[in-house]
N, C-alpha and C positions, 0 to 999 in steps of 0.2 A: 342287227337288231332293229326292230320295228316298233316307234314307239309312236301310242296316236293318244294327241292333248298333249297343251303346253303350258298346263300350269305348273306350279310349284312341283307336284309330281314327275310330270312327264318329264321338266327339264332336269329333273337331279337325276331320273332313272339315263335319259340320255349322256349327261355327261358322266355318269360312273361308268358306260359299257364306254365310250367313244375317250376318257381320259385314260382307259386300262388296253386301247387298241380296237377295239371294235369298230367297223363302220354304223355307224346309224342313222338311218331315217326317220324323221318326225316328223309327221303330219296332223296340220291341225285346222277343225274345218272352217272356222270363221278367216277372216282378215286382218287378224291380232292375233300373237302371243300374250298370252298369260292367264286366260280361263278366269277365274271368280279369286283364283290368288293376287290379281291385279287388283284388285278391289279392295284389296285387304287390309289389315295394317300389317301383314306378315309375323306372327304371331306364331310360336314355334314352341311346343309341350313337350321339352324331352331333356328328362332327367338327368343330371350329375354332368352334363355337357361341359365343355374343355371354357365356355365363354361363362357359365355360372360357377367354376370352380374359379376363375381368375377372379371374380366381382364378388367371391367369399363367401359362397353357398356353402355351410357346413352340413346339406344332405348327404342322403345316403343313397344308395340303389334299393336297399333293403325300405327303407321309408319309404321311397316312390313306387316302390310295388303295395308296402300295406296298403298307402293310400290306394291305387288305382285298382287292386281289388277289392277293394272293401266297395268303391264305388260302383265298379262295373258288374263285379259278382262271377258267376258264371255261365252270366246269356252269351256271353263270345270263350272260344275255345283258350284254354290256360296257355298254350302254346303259343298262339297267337300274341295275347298279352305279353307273354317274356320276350317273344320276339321285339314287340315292338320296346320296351322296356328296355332290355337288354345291349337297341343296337345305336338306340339315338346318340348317345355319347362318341360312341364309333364314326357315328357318320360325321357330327360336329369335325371334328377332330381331321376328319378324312376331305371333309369341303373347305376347313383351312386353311390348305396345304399350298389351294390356290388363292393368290395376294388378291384377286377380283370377287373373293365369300366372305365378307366380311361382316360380322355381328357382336350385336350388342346386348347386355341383361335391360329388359324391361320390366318389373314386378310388376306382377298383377295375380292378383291371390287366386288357388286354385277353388274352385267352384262350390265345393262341397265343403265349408268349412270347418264343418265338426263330426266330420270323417276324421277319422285315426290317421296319424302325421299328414294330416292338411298342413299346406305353408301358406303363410299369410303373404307371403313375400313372391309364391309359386313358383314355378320350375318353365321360365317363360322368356325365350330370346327373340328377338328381332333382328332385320336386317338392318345395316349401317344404310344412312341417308346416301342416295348419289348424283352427284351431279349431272344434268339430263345429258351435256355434251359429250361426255364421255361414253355415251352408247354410238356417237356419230350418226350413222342412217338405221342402225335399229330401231332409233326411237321412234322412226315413224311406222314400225310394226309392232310396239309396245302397246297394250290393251290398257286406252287410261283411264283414270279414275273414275267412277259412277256420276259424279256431278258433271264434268268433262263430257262425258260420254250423252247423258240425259238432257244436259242444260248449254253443252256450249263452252263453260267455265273455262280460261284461259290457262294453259297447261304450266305446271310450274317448274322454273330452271335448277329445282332441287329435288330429286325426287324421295319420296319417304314409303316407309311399307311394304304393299306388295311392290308398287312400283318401281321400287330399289332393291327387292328382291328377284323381280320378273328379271330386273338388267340387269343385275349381276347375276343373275344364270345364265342369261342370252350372252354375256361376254365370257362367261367359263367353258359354253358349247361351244362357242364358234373359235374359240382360243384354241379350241381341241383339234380344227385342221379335218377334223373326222364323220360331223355332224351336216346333212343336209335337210334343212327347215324349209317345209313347205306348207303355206296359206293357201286357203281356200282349197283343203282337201280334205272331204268327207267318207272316214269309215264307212262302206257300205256292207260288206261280210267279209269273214275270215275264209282262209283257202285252208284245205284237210287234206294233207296225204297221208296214207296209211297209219290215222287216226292219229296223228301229229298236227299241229297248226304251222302252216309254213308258211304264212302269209296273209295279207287282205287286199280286197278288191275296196278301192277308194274312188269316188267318183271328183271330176276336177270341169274348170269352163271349159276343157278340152276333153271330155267323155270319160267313161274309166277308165281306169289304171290297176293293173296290178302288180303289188309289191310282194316278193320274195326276200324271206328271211331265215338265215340256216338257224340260226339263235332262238328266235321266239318274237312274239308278240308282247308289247306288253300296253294294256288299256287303261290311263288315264285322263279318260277325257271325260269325267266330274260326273255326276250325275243327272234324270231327270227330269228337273225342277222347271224349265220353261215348257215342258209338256202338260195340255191340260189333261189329254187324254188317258199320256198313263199313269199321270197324277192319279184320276179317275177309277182305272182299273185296279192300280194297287192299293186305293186306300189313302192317299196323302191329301192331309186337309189343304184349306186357303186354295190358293190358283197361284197360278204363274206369274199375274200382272204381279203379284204381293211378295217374288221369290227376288233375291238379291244375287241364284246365279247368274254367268253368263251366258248371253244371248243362244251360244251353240251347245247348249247343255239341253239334247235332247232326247239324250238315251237308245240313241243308236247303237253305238258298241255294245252295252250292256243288250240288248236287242240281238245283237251276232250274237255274242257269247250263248243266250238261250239259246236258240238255234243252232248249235252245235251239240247242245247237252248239259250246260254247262248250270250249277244248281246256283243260287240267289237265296238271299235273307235279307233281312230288315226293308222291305220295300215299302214298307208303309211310314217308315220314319224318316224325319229329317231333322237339322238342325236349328230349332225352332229359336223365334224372338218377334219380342213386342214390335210394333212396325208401326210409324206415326203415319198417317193417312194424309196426299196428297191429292190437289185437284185433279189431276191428271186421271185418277185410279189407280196408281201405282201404294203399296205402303213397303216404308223402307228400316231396314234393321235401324232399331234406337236401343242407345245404350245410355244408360247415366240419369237414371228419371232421379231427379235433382229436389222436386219436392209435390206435393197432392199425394190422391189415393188411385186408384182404379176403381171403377164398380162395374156393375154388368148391366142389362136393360132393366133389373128390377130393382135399380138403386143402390145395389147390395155389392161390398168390396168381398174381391175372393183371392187376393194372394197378397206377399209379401211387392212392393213393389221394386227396390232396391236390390233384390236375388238377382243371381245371374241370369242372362236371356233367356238360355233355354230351357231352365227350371221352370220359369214365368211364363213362357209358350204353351208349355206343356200343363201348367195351371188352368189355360186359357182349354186349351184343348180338354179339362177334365170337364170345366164348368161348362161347357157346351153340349157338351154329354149329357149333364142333366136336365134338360130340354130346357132351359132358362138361356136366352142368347146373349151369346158374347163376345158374339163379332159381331157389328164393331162392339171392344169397350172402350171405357169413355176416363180421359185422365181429368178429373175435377184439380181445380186450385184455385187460387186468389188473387189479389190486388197487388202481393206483394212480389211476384212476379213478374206482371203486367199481362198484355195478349201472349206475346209468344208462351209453349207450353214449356215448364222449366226442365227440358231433355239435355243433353252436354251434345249428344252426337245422333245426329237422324241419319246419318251417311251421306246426304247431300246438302246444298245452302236451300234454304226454305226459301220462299215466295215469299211477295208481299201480301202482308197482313190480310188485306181483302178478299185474296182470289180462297184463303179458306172459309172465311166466313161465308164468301158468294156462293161456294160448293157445298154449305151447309153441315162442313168439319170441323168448325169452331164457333162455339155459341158464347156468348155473355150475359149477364143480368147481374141487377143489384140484387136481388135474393138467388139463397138456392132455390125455392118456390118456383121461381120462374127460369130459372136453368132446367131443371127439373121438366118443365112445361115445356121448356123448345127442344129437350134431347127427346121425349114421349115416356117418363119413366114417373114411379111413381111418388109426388115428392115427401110423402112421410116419410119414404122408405130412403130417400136420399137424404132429406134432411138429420134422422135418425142418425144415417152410419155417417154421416160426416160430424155429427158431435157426437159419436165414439172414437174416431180415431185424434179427434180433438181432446180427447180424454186421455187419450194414450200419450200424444206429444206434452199434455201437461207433465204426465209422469215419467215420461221416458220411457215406457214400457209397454209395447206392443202385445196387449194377451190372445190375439187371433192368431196374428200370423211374424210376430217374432220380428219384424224390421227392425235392422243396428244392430242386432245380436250376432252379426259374424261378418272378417274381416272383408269383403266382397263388396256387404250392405254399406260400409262405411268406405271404400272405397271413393267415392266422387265428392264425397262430403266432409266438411269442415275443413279441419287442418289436413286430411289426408286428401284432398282430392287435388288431379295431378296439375290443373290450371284455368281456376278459377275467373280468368279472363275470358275464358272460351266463351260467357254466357252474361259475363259481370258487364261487359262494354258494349254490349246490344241495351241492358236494360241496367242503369244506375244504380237503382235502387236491389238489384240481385243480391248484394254484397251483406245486406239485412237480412232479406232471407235465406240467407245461405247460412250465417251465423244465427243463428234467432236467439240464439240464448239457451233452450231448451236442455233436456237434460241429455234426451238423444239428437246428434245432427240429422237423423233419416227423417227425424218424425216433427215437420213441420204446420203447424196448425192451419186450416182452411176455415177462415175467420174474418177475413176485409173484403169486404165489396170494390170492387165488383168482383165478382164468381165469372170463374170459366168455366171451359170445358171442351178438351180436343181430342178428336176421332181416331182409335187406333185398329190395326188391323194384325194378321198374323204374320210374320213374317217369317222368313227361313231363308240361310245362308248356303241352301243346297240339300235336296235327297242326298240318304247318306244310306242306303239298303242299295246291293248292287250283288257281283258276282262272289261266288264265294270263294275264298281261298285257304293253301295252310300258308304255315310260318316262312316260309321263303316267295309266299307273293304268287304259289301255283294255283292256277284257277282248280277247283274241284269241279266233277261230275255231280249228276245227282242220287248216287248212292257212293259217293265219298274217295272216286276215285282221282287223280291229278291229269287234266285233260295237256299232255305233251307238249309244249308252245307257247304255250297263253296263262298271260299272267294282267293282275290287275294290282290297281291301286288307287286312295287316292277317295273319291265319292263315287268312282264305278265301282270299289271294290265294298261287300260289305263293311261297315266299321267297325273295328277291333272294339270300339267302345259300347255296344251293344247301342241299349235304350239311353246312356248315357250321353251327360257331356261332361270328363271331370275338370278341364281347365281352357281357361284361352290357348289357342297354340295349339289345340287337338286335331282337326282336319287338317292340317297343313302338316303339322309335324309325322302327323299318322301318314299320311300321303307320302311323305318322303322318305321317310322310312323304308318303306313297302315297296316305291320304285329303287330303291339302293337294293334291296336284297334282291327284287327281281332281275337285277342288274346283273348283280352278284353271280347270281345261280347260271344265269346264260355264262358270264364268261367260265363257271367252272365245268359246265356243258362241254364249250370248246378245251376244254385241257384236256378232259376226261375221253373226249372223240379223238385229240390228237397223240395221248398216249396209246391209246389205242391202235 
């Protein structure tokens, strides 16, 4: 078996063909293992699993499907859906088995919360923390964290996340005796015999190469989102400085696949999120907007801010639509805050104070008036909507856009949010407005001078439109037929979740998924040729 990309997909599809007897190759074209699942917090969407039945999930399968078609609908194929539905528990279960897979329940409510059996608690595991030593000299091929990577940051002797996810796959593959991992080798095209995929040509510092594979092919190597240009052709808003994949996510494979025949959906979508803007040009996935509003250039708030990312993205993406611009928009707040803007998680350590204001991403004044004046907006129309939603936080009731009304929005805030220190020990006085008294904790009034105001941009955790496949992970043709070899998954593979996103843990869990079954089917390939 052949597998190229080594994130979370690629390494689980690796270790199911290579812990059942398979030999496998993985090749992966950057200089790290682990694709944008390194980056992650390893966040894992899959129902009734063997780690939420021990930590007292009293769901169902039957639940976790209402909910996840009600959300998804039928823009992705039913089959599809139950596949991945049907098998995440299986595989929990099956990645157990080895004492180096170890995970933990982390709630985090699923996205859609007044969707039909929503869990407030969601269907959402992660990987156990691991100690960096214990990878030995993997670790210096482990893909580290975005701050690490961007800034330098000093790497930590614990690791959490993907990063404890990334190494505890790299010690489950290589415990296999069976798996040969190679860096800096870039899918260039697949080989076709007799209308079968038997292989790809990879280019390396030493020229190309070609790999043969009796098995198949299987392409997990993410989507892409560091492309400005097919960003471009297919339609995907923002740019690549704004994207939070990894560096080699540049859609090359998906590139072969066309080129073979091979049909593609969702190219135009990704998994969208608010992105605080840094001096650099870069904006990076924020989660946890903690308290202000959003507006657009003309003053005017146009979502729930508190929704999950990429509900909010895709807000961003409506209101831009209607020729009113909203890239950048702009997060207003108060004194009771301080300069920093009150996010939980930008995904890296922020800069000093200055170098935003000097890049003209963070403005102040004692009025809105004059906030207003240095963002270019206009300020009746700011000062107006910010004593409306000052109206709201008196009452506790959001009549625009519903903030605090589902368990998600209330997630980070008050008593439920998960550590309040994250934000409280940068700025003393947080702990006020975190509590304000109010009658919602979402809906904090913008009312003390001085006024901010910080610069956001669009952000995305990856193109998630790729190749198309059915239920066992087989790429299709483009009139629906199963192209022999080649199998995707992962954010090469279209997403099972269509235009959706219904929980944290969806890319990653979906990805895994989809390499297990693609797994799967090669080793029943080889029973099937050798009873034969």
């Amino acid at each position: 078996m052949l597998v190229v990309g080594s994130g979370g997909g690629g390494l689980v599809g690796a270790y199911t063909a290579a812990s059942q007897g398979l030999h496998t190759i993985l090749i992966e074209a950057t200089d790290k293992f682990g694709g944008t699942t390194a980056y992650s917090g390893s966040g894992m969407w899959l129902p009734t699993n063997p780690v939420l039945a021990r930590g007292g999930s009293p769901d169902t399968l039957e639940a976790a499907r209402t909910y996840y078609r009600s959300v998804v609908g039928d823009r992705t194929p039913i089959a599809l859906q139950e596949a991945y539905l049907n098998t995440g528990a299986r595989l929990v279960a099956f990645l157990e088995e080895n004492p180096r897979l170890r995970f933990q329940v982390f709630p985090w409510p699923d996205y859609f919360g007044s969707a039909p059996c929503a869990k407030a608690e969601g269907r959402h595991i992660i990987a156990e923390s691991l100690p960096q030593s214990e990878l030995g000299e993997l670790f210096h091929s482990l893909r580290p964290t975005l701050t690490t990577e961007r800034q330098g940051q000093t790497r930590a002797e614990l690791l959490f996340g993907g990063q404890a996810l990334i190494g505890r796959l790299l010690l489950a593959v290589t415990g296999t005796g069976r798996v040969d991992l190679r860096l800096n080798t870039r899918m260039d095209s697949l080989i076709v015999e007799d209308n079968r995929v038997v292989g790809a040509i990879a280019e390396t510092s030493n020229g190309s190469l070609r790999i043969h594979s009796r098995r198949g092919v299987l392409i997990a190597a993410g989507g892409f989102e560091q492309n400005d240009a097919m960003r471009r052709e297919f339609g995907v808003a923002a740019s690549a400085k704004w994207s939070m994949g990894a560096p080699g996510n540049l859609g090359g494979p998906i590139r072969a696949g066309i080129a073979i025949g091979a049909a593609t959906d969702l190219m135009g979508e990704a998994w969208w999120s608010p992105g605080l803007m840094h001096p650099d040009g870069t904006a990076t996935f924020s989660v946890g907007i903690l308290g202000g509003l959003f507006v657009n250039s003309a003053g005017q708030r146009f979502t729930n801010e508190s929704q999950p990312y990429d509900i909010l993205g895709r807000d961003v993406l409506r209101g831009e639509a209607t020729g009113i611009r909203h890239l950048p928009f702009w997060l207003i707040y108060d004194a009771r805050f301080g300069q920093r803007p009150p996010v939980m998680n930008a995904s890296i350590a922020l800069q000093a104070n200055e170098a935003y204001v000097s890049a003209g991403l963070w403005k102040q004044s004692q009025t809105l008036e004059g906030l207003a004046a240095q963002i270019g907006m206009p300020a009746t129309a700011l000062t107006e909507t910010v004593a409306r939603f000052n109206g709201f936080a008196a009452s506790g009731q959001d009549e625009d856009f519903h903030r605090g009304d589902l368990a998600y929005d209330r997630f980070f805030t008050g008593s439920q949010a998960p550590d309040q220190s994250l934000v409280s020990l940068e700025n003393p006085d947080f702990g006020d407005a975190f509590g304000s008294g109010g009658p919602n904790p979402c809906l904090i009034p913008v009312d003390r001078p001085a006024f901010y105001a910080a610069s956001f941009g669009l952000s995305d955790l990856g193109t998630k439109g790729g190749l198309k496949t059915d239920q066992d992970a087989r790429v299709l043709d483009t009139v629906g037929r199963v192209i022999p070899g080649l199998y995707a998954a992962g954010n090469s593979m279209a997403a099972v979740s269509g235009t959706t996103y219904p929980g944290g843990g969806n890319p990653i869990g979906s990805s895994i998924v989809f390499a297990y079954l693609a797994a799967l089917d090669m080793l029943r390939l080889g029973s099937q040729r050798n009873a034969a």
